[in-house]
C-alpha positions as CSV (number, residue, x, y, z in Angstrom):
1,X,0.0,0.0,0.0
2,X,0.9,3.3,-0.7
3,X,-0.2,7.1,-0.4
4,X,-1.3,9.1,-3.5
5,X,-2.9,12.9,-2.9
6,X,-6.5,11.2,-1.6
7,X,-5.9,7.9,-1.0
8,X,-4.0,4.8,-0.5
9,X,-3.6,2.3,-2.5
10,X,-2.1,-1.3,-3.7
11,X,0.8,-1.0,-5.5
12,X,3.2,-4.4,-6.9
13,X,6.0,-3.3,-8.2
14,X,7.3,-7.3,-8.3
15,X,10.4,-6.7,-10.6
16,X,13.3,-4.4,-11.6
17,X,11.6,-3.7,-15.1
18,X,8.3,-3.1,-13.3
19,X,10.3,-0.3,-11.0
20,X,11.9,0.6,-14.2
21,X,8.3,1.1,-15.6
22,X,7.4,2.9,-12.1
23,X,10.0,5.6,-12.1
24,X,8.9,6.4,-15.4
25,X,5.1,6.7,-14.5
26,X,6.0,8.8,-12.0
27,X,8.4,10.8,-13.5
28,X,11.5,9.7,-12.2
29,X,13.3,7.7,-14.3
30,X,16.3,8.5,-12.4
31,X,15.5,6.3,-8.8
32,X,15.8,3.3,-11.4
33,X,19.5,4.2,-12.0
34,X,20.2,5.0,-8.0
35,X,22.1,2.3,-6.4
36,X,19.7,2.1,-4.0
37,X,17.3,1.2,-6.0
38,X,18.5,-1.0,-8.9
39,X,17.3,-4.5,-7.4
40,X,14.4,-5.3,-5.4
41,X,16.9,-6.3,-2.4
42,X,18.3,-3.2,-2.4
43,X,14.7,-1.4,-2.7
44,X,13.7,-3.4,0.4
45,X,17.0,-2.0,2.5
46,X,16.6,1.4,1.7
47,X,12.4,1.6,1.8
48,X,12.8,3.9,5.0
49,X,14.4,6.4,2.1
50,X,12.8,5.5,-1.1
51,X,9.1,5.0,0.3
52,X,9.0,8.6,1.5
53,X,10.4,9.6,-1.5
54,X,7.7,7.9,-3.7
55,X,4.8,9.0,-1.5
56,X,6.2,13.1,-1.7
57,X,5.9,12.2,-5.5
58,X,2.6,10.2,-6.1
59,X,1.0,13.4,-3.4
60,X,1.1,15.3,-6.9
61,X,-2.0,13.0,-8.3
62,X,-5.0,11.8,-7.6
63,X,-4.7,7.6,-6.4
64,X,-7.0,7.2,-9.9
65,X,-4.8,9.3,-12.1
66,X,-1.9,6.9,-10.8
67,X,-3.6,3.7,-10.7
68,X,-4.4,4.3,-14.7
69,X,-1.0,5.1,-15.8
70,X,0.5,2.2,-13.7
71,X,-1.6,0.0,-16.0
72,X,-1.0,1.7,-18.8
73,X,2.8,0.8,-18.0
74,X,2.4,-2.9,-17.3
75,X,2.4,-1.8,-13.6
76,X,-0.1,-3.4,-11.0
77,X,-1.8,-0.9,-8.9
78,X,-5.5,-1.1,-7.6
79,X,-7.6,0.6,-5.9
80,X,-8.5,0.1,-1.8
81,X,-12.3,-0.4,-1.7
82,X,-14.3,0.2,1.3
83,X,-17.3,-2.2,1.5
84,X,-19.8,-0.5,-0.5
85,X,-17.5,0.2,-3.3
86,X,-16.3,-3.8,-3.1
87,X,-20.5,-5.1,-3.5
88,X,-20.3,-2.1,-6.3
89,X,-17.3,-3.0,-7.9
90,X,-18.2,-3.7,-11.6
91,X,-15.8,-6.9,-11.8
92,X,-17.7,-7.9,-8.6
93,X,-21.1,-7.7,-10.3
94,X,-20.1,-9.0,-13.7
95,X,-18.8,-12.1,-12.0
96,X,-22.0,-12.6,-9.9
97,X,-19.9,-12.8,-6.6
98,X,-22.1,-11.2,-4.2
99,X,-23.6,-14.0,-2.1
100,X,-26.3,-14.3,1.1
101,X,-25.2,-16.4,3.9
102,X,-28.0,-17.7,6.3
103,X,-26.8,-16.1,9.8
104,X,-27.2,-19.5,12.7
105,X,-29.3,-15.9,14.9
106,X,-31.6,-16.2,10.9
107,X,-30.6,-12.8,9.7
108,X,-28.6,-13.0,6.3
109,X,-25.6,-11.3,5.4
110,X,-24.5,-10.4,1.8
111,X,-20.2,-11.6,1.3
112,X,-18.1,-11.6,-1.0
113,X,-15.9,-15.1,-1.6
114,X,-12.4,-15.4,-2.5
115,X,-12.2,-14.3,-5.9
116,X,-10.5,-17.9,-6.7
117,X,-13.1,-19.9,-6.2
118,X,-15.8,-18.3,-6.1
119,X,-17.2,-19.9,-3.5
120,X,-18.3,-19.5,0.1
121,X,-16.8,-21.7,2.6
122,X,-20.2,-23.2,3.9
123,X,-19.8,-22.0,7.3
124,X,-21.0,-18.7,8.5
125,X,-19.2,-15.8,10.4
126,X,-20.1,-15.9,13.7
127,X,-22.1,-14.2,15.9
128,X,-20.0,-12.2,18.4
129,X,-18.9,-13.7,21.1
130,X,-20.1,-17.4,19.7
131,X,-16.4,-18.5,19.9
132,X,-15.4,-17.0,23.1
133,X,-15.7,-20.3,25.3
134,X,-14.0,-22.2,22.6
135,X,-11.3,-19.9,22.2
136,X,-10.7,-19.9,25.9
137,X,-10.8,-23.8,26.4
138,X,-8.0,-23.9,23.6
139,X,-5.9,-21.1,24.6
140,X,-6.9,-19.8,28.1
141,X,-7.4,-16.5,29.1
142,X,-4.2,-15.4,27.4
143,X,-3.5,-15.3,23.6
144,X,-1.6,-18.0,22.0
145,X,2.1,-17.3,21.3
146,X,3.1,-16.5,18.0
147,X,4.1,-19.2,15.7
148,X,6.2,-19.7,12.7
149,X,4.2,-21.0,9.5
């Protein structure tokens, strides 16, 4: 994620040519050439220096203005959708992904499934506070440790 002049949003610069493409767009071709820059592991050492950098840059635009011209440029970038815009999202509709799930209290709650599949997992969110005493038997009245994956 990153700032533009309104808003955040998702930005996947995965490669050196995609970075390459990235200056560009944002009209500095230059912080390709910058040592500090060139590869992705060097990008990721310096990002206390080159995120602020990028942000001071992308405040010059509208998040829509740059999410355009990052595709324009082979660059992904989306938008960050609030609910609303996410049941309104035209992809959203086209691909019929708005579901209602039967709540176990009977109300019904409109979701939206990984984009994957497609599908809803079967189970419902619950209600809160329907996991609590679960939760507790498992972990106690403390939360569980961190764990590796």
């Amino acid at each position: 994620m990153i700032r533009a002049a309104d808003a955040p949003f998702m930005l996947a610069v995965g490669n050196d040519g995609q970075f390459h493409a990235f200056a560009r767009v944002i009209g500095c071709p230059e912080l390709a050439d910058d040592e500090r820059f060139a590869t992705n592991p060097q990008r990721v050492t310096h990002r206390d220096v080159l995120i602020p950098i990028l942000e001071a840059r992308l405040a010059a635009q509208p998040a829509a203005v740059w999410i355009a011209a990052c595709g324009e440029a082979g660059v992904p970038a989306t938008p960050i959708h609030n609910i609303a815009q996410v049941f309104a999202d035209p992809q959203v509709q086209a691909r019929g992904m708005v579901q209602d799930m039967q709540m176990p209290d009977g109300n019904t709650v409109r979701l939206v499934p990984s984009p994957i599949t497609r599908k809803l997992s079967g189970r419902s969110p619950p209600i809160l506070g329907a996991d609590t005493q679960e939760v507790l038997a498992k972990w106690g009245s403390r939360p569980p440790k961190s764990r590796p994956l």
